[in-house]
C-alpha positions as CSV (number, residue, x, y, z in Angstrom):
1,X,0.0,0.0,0.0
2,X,2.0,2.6,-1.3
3,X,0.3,5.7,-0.8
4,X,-0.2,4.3,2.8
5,X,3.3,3.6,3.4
6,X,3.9,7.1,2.1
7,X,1.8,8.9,4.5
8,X,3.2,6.7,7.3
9,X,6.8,7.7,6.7
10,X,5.6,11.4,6.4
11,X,3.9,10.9,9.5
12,X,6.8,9.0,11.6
13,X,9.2,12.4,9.8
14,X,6.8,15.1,11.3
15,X,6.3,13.0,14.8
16,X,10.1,13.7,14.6
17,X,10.0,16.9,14.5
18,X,9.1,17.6,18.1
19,X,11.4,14.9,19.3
20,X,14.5,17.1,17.8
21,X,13.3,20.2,19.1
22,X,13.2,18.9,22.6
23,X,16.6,17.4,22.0
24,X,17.8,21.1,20.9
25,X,16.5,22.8,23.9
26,X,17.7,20.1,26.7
27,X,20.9,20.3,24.8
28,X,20.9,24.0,24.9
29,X,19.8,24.2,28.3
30,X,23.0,21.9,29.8
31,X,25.3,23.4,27.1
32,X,25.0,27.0,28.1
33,X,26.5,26.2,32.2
34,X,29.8,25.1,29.6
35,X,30.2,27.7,27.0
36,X,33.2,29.6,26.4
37,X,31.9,32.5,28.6
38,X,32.0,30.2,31.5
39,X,35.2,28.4,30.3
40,X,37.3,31.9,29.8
41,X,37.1,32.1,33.7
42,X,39.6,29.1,34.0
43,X,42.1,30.8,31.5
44,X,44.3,31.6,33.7
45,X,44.5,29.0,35.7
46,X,43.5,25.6,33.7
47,X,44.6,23.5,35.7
48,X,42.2,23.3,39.1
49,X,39.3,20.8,39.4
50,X,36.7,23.1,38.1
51,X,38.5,23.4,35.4
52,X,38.8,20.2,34.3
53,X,34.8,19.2,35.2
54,X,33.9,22.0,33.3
55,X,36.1,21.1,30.4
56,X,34.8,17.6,31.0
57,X,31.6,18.4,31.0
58,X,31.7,20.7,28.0
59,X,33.1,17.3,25.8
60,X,29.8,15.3,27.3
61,X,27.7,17.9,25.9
62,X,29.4,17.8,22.9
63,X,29.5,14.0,22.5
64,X,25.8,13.9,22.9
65,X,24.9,16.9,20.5
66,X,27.2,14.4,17.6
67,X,25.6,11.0,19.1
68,X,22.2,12.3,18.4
69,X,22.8,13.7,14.8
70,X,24.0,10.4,14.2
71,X,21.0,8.5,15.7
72,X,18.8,11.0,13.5
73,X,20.4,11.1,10.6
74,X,20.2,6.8,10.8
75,X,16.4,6.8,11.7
76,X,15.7,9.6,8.9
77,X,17.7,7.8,5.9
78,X,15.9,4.6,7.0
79,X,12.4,6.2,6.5
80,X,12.8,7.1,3.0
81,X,14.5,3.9,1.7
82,X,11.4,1.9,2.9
83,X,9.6,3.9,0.9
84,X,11.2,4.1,-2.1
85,X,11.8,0.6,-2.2
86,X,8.1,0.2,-1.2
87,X,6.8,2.3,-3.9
88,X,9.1,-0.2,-6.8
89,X,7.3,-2.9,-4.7
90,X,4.0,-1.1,-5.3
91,X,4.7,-0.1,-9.1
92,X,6.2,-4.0,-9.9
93,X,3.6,-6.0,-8.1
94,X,0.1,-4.2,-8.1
95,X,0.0,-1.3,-10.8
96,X,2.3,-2.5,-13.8
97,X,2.5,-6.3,-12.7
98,X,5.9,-6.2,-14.4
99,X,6.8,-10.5,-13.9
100,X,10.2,-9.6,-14.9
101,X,10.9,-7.4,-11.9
102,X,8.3,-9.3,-9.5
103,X,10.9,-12.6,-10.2
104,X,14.1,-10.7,-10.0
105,X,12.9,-8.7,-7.0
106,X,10.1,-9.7,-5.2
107,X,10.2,-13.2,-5.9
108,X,8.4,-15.5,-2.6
109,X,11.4,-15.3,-0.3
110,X,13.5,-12.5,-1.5
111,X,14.5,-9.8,0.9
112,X,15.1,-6.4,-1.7
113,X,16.1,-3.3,0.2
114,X,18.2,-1.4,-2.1
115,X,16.5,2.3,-2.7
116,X,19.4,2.9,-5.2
117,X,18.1,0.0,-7.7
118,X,14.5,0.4,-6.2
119,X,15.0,4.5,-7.8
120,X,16.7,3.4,-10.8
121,X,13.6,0.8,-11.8
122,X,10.7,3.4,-10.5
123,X,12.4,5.5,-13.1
124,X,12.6,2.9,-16.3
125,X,9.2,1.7,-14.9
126,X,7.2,5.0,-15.4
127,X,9.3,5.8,-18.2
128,X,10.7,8.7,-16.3
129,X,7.9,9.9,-15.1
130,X,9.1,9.8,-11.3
131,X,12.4,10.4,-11.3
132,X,13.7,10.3,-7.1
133,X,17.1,10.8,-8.5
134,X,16.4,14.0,-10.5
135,X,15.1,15.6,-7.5
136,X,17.1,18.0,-5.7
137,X,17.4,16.5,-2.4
138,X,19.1,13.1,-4.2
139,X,22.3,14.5,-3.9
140,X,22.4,15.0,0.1
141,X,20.5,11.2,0.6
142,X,23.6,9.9,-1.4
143,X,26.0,11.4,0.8
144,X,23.8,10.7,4.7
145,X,23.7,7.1,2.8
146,X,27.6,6.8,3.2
147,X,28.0,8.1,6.6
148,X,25.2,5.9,7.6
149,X,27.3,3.4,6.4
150,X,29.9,4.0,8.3
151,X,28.2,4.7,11.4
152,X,26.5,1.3,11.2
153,X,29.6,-0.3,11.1
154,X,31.3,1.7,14.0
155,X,33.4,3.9,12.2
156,X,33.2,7.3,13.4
157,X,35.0,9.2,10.6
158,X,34.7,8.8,6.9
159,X,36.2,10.2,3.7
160,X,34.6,12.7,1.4
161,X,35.6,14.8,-1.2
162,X,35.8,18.2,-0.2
163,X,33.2,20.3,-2.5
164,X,30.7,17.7,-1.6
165,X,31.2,18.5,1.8
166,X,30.7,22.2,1.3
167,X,27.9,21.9,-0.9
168,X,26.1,19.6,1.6
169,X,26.6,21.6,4.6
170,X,25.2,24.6,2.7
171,X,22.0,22.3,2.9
172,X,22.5,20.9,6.7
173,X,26.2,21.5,8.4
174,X,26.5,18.4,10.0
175,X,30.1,17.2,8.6
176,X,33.1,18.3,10.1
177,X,36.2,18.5,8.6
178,X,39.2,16.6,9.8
179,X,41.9,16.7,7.8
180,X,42.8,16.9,4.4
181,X,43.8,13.0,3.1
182,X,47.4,12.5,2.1
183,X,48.0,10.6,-0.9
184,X,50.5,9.0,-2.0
185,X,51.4,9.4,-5.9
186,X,53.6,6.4,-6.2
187,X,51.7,3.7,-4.2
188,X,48.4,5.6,-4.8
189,X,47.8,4.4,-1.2
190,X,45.9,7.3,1.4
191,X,47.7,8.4,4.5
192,X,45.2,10.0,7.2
193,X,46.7,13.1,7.9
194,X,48.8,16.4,5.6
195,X,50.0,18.3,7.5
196,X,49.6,21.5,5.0
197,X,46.5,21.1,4.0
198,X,45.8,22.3,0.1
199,X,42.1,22.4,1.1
200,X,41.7,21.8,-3.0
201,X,38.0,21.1,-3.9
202,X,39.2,18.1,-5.0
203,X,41.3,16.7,-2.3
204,X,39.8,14.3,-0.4
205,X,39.3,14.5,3.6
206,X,38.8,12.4,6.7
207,X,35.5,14.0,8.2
208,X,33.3,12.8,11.1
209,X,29.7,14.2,12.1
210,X,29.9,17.7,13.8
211,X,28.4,18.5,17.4
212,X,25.8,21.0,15.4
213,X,22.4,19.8,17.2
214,X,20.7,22.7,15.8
215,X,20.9,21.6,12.5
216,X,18.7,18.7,13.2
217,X,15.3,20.9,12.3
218,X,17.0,21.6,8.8
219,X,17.5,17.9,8.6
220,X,14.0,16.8,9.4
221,X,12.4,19.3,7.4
222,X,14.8,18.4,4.3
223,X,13.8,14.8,4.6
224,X,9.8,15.4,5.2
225,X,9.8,17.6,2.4
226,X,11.5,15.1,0.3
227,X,9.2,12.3,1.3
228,X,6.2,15.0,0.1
229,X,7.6,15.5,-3.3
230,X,7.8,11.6,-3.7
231,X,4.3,10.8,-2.5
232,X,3.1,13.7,-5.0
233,X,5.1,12.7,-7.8
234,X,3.5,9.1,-7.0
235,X,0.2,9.8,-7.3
236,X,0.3,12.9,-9.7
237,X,2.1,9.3,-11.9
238,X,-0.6,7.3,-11.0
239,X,-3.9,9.2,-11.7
240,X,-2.4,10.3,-14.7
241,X,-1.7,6.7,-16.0
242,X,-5.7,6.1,-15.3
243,X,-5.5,4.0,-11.9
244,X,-8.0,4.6,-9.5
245,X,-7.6,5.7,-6.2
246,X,-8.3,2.4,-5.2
247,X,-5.4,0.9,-6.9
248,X,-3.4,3.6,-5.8
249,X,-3.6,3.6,-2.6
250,X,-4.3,-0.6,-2.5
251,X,-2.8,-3.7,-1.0
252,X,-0.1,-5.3,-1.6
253,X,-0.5,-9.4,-3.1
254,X,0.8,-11.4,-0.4
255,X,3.3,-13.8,-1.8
C-alpha cells in the first residue's frame, strides 16, 4: 500500500519533529553552564578541578549533541529507503505487474532493500515519469547514505571529497572536517593526515559528524519535504496513467 506507506513515513518524519526540538532545547539548556563565557574564567588557571569538570563536562555535551545527529540522521535515511523501495514494490507488483521485476525482486522469499536500484527501476518503470534521483534532495541522501554506512559499522570518521562537503553543509552543516587526506602518488595508497593542508576542492578528507544539534530541524524538514515531493510525484504518476484511487492507494499481493 504505497500511498499508505507514504503517509506513514511522512507521518513517523513530522512526529520527529518535536522529538529534535526537545533534543535542541535540553541540549541548549545543559550546554549553556559550559560555553566559552563560562570556560574563559579558567584561562588563567587551567589547571584546578573546576577546570577540568567544566572542560569535562563541555566534551559530554558535545558528545551527545554528535551522538544524536547520528542516531537521526540513521532513523531519517531509513524512513525514506522503505519507501522508495516500497513504492518499486508497489509499481512491480500491483499497478504494472511487471513478472520480470516481481521474479528478479520480489520473488516468494526475497529480501530487496536497495532504494538505489529500487530509484533506478521506479524511473525505467514510469518511463521517467518519477524520477527520485532527479530531485534536488538526491544528492544530500547519497552522501547521509555513506555516513550511515559507516556509522552502522562503528566507524566514526569517513572520507569525502571536499566540494561535496561544502555543498552539503550549505544544505545541513552536520560534517566536520578533519583533515585533508594524504595521498601517495607512487603507491596511490591514502595516509590519514597532511599536515599542510591544500584544502583543494578536489582533495579528499577524513571527516566525522559535527556537534551542530541545531541543524537537526533543517534535517528533518529536508527529509519530510522530500518524502512529500515523492508521494506527490506518486500519485500525480498514477492518476495520470488512469489507476483509480483504489489501486493507488491498494494492498499489496501477499506472496
Amino acid at each position: 500500500m504505497t500511498v499508505m506507506r507514504a503517509n506513514h513515513v511522512i507521518n513517523e518524519l513530522k512526529k520527529l519533529g518535536p522529538v529534535v526540538e526537545k533534543l535542541i532545547s535540553t541540549y541548549d539548556s545543559i550546554f549553556k553552564e559550559y560555553d566559552s563565557d563560562e570556560l574563559s574564567n579558567f584561562e588563567t588557571n587551567p589547571f584546578t578541578s573546576e577546570a577540568d569538570e567544566c572542560y569535562n563536562n563541555r566534551d559530554v555535551c558535545r558528545k551527545f549533541s554528535q551522538f544524536q545527529i547520528e542516531l537521526m540522521l540513521v532513523k531519517h535515511v531509513a524512513l525514506i529507503e522503505n519507501m522508495i523501495v516500497e513504492i518499486f514494490r508497489h509499481l512491480t507488483c500491483c499497478l504494472l505487474k511487471n513478472d520480470e521485476y516481481q521474479k528478479e525482486y520480489f520473488a516468494e522469499g526475497a529480501k530487496f532493500s536497495d532504494p538505489m536500484v529500487a530509484a533506478n527501476k521506479i524511473s525505467v518503470l514510469t518511463d521517467k515519469k518519477i524520477r527520485i534521483k532527479k530531485m534536488d534532495f538526491w544528492c544530500l541522501l547519497e552522501l547521509m547514505r555513506t555516513i550511515r554506512h559507516h556509522i552502522a559499522h562503528g566507524e566514526p570518521s569517513f572520507i569525502i571529497l571536499r566540494e561535496k562537503v561544502i555543498k552539503f553543509n550549505e544544505q545541513i552543516n552536520i560534517i566536520q572536517f578533519i583533515s585533508e587526506i594524504n595521498e601517495c602518488v607512487r603507491s596511490k595508497e591514502m595516509y590519514p593526515t597532511l599536515l599542510h593542508p591544500t584544502n583543494d576542492n578536489k582533495s579528499n578528507w577524513l571527516c566525522c559528524v559535527s556537534e551542530n544539534i541545531h541543524e537537526l530541524t533543517k534535517l528533518n524538514l529536508l527529509f519530510l519535504k522530500f518524502a512529500e515531493d515523492i508521494r506527490k510525484s506518486y500519485i500525480e504518476y498514477g492518476t495520470a496513467a488512469g489507476f483509480s484511487q483504489h489501486e493507488i492507494y491498494g494492498r499489496m499481493p501477499k506472496f
